[in-house]
C-alpha positions in Angstrom: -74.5 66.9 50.4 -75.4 63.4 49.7 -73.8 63.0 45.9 -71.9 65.1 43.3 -74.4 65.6 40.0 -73.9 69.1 39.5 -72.5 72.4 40.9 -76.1 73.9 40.2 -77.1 71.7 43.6 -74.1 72.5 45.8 -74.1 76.3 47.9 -71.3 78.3 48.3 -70.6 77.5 51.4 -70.0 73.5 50.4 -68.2 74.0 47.4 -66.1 76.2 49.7 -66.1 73.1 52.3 -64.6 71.2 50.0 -61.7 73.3 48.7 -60.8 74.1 51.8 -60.7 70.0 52.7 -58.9 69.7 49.0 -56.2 72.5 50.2 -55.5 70.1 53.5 -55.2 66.7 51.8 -53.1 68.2 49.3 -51.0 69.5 52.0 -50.8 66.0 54.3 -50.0 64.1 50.6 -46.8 66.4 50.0 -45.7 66.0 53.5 -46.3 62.3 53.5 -48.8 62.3 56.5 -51.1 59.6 56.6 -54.9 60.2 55.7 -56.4 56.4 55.2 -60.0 58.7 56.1 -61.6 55.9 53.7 -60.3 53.1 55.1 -61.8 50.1 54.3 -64.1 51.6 51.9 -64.9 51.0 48.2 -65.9 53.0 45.4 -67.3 51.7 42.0 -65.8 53.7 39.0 -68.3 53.3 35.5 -66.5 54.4 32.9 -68.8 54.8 29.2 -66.5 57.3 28.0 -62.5 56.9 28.5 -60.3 59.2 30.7 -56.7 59.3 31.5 -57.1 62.0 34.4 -60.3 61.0 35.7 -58.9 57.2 36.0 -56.2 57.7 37.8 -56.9 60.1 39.8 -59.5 58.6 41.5 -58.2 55.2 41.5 -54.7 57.0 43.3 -56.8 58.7 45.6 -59.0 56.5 47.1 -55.7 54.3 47.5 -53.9 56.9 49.3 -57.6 57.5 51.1 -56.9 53.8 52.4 -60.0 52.4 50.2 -60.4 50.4 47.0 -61.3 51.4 43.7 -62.8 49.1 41.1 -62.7 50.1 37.1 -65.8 49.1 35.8 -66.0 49.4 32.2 -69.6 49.5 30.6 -68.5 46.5 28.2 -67.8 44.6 31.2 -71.2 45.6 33.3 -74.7 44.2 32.0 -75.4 48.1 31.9 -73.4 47.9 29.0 -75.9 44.9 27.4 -79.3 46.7 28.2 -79.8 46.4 32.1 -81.6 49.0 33.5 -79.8 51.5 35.4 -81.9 51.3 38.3 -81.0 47.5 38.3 -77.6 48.2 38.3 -77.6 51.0 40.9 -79.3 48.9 43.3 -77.4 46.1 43.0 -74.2 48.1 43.3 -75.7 49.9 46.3 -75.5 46.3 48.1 -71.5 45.7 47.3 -70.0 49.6 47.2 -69.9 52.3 49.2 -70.0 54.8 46.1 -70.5 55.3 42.7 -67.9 57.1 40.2 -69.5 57.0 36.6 -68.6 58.8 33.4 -70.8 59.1 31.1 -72.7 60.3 28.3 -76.3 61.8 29.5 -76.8 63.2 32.9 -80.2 61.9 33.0 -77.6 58.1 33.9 -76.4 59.7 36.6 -79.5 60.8 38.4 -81.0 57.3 37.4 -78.1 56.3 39.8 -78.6 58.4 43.0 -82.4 58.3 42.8 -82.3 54.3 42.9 -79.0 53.7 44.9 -78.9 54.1 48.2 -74.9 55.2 48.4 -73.2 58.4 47.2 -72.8 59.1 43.2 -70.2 61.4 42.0 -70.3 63.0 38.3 -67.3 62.1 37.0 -68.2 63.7 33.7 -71.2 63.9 31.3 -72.4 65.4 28.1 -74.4 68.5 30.4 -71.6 69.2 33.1 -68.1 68.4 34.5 -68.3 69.4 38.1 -65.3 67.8 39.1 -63.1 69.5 36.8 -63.9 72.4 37.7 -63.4 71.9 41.5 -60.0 71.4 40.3 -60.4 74.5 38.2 -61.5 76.8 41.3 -58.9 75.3 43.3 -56.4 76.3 41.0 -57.3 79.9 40.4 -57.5 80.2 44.6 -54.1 78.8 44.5 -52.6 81.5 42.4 -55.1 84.2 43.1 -55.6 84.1 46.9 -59.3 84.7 46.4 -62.6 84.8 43.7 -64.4 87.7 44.9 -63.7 90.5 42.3 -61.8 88.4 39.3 -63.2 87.6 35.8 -63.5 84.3 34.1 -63.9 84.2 30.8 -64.5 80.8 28.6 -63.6 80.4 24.6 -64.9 78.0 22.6 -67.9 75.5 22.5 -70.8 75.8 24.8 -70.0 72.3 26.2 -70.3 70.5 29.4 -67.1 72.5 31.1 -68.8 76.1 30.0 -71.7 75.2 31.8 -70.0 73.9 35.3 -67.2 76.6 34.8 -70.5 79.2 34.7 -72.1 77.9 37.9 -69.2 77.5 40.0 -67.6 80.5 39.2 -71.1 83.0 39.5 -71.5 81.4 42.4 -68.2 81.8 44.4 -68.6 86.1 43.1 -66.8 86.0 39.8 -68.1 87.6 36.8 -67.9 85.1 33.7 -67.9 85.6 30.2 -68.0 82.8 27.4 -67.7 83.5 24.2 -68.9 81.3 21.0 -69.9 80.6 17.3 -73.3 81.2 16.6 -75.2 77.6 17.0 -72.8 76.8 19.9 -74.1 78.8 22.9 -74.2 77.5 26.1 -77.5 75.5 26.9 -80.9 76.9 27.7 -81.2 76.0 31.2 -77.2 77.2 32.6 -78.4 80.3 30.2 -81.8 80.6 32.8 -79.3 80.0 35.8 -76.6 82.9 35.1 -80.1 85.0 35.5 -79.8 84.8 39.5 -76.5 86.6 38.9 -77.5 90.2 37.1 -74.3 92.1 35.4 -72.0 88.7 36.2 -72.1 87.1 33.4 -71.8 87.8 29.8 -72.4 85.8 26.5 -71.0 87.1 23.1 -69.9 85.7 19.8 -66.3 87.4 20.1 -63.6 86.3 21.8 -61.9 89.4 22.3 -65.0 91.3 24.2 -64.9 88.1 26.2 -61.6 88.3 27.5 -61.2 92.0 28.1 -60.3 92.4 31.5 -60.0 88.5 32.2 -57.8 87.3 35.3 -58.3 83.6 34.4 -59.3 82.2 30.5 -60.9 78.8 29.8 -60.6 77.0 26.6 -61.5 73.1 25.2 -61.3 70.9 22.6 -63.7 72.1 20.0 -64.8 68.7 19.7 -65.6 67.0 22.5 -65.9 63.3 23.1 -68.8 61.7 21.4 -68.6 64.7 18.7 -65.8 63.3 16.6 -68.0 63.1 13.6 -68.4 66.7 13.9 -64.8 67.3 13.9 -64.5 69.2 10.5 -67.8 71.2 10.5 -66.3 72.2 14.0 -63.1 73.0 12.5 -64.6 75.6 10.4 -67.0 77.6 13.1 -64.4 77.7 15.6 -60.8 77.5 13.3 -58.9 81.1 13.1 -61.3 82.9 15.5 -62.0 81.0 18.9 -59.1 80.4 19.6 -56.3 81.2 22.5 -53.5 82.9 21.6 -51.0 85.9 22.4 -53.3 88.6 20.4 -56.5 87.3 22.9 -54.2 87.1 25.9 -53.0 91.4 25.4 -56.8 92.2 26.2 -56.6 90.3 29.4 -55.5 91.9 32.5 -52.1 91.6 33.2 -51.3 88.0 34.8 -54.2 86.3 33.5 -54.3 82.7 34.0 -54.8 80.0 31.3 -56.7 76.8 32.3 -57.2 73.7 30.1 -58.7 70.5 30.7 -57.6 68.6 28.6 -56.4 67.0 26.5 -55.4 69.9 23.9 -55.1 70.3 20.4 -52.1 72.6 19.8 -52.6 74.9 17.2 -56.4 74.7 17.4 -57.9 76.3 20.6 -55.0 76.7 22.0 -51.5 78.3 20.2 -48.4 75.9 21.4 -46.5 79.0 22.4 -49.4 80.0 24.9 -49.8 76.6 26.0 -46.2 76.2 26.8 -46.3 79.5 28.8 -49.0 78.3 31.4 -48.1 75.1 31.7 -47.4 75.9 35.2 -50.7 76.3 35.8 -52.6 73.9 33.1 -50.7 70.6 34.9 -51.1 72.4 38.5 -54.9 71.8 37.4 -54.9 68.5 35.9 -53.3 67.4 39.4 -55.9 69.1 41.3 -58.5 66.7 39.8 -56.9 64.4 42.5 -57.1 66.2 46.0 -60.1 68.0 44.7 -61.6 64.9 44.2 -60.4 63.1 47.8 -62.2 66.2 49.2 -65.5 65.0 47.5 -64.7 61.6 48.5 -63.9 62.0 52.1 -67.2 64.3 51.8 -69.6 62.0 50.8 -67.8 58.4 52.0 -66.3 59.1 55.5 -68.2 57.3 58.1 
């Protein structure tokens, strides 16, 4: 494992790795026992498209790794002003000893690990979220006990989280199913990939054959960043049908989880009521971006 682009590139066995190293740094943080594992180091963080979780989580835990962070904001780089990414991840190579970047096309990201020579880790782009969803699968092992055997399901946009929650879950022996408007299916190529996985995964336009039988549902903002012109056509494909409620949540096996990402818009994909009911379980996840994330860290960093 030399970088974190996608969950597509990672086996079972090391997204396992890491969950298993997330579960122990989350366990020294609460008990207060040292782990400076980074010490010394320093990790880059690009940021093209804002965050509140992805910020501070990283910049926390490589502090509490004993490293540095730096924010580097694409208005502040010359990335920002035209300079080729190659440039940029060469010349970073020679200061850092990784390379957090949010972004907009994935194609940035690989630009980054094929012409750096230090660890990049996909803090988010338009074509996946792997780090999320290490959180995600962290979360469901914490209140599940295991993966083999449960069903994921996923309501709402084909997006960047559909397509990581698909890979990691398939490959860690859960069936998936997504469900969404016609026009907003997930991609071709994570379409191609659930192929490997015969009678795991299902893809529908209705929300309640999706979630029949679900131990843990997915939902997102149905318009994601960089889509906020589409907000109103979005409104209208997804409004009063793909949506998480108390009527989808009956079809689901009894204790079904509810994860969210983040941030949500109450009263769109998600009811408040429902939202409020899972909280538990929504926040445990938005906290697991940060030992998840360590784990990755430690993973690629550690000397």
């Amino acid at each position: 494992m030399k970088h974190l682009l996608t969950l597509e590139e990672l086996s079972k066995k090391e997204i396992l790795d890491i969950l298993n190293l997330a579960d122990q740094l989350k366990f020294q943080r609460n008990n207060k026992i040292e782990h400076h594992l980074l010490k010394g180091k320093k990790l880059g963080m690009i940021f093209q498209k804002s965050s509140t979780r992805t910020r501070v989580s990283f910049e926390v835990g490589m502090y509490e790794l004993g490293g540095e962070a730096l924010f580097l904001s694409s208005r502040d780089l010359q990335i920002g002003r035209g300079e080729p990414v190659e440039d940029t991840a060469r010349v970073l190579s020679r200061y850092l000893d990784g390379i957090m970047i949010r972004t907009y096309k994935q194609k940035e990201v690989e630009d980054l690990a094929n012409f750096g020579s230090i660890p990049v880790i996909n803090a988010l782009t338009d074509y996946c979220h792997p780090c999320q969803v290490l959180a995600d699968l962290m979360t469901i092992r914490e209140y599940k006990g295991a993966f083999e055997g449960l069903k994921a399901t996923f309501i709402g946009d084909g997006n960047n989280m559909a397509n990581s929650i698909i890979v990691g879950c398939l490959k860690l022996g859960m069936k998936v199913s997504i469900a969404s408007p016609k026009g907003y299916e997930i991609c071709k190529h994570i379409q191609e990939f659930t192929k490997d996985y015969p009678n795991m995964f299902e893809m529908t336009n209705d929300p309640f054959v999706a979630a029949k039988g679900a131990d843990v549902i997915f939902t997102d903002v149905w318009a994601s960043m960089g889509e906020e012109s589409e907000a109103e056509i979005r409104k209208k494909a997804f409004g009063g049908v793909y949506q998480v409620n108390k009527e989808l949540l009956a079809v689901a096996n009894e204790g079904c989880m509810v994860q969210h990402c983040l941030p949500a818009h109450r009263g769109e994909e998600i009811t408040a009521d429902v939202f409020e009911e899972h909280a538990n379980e929504i926040f445990d996840e938005a906290e697991n971006r940060l030992h998840a994330q360590k784990a990755v860290m430690v993973m690629l960093m550690k000397d």
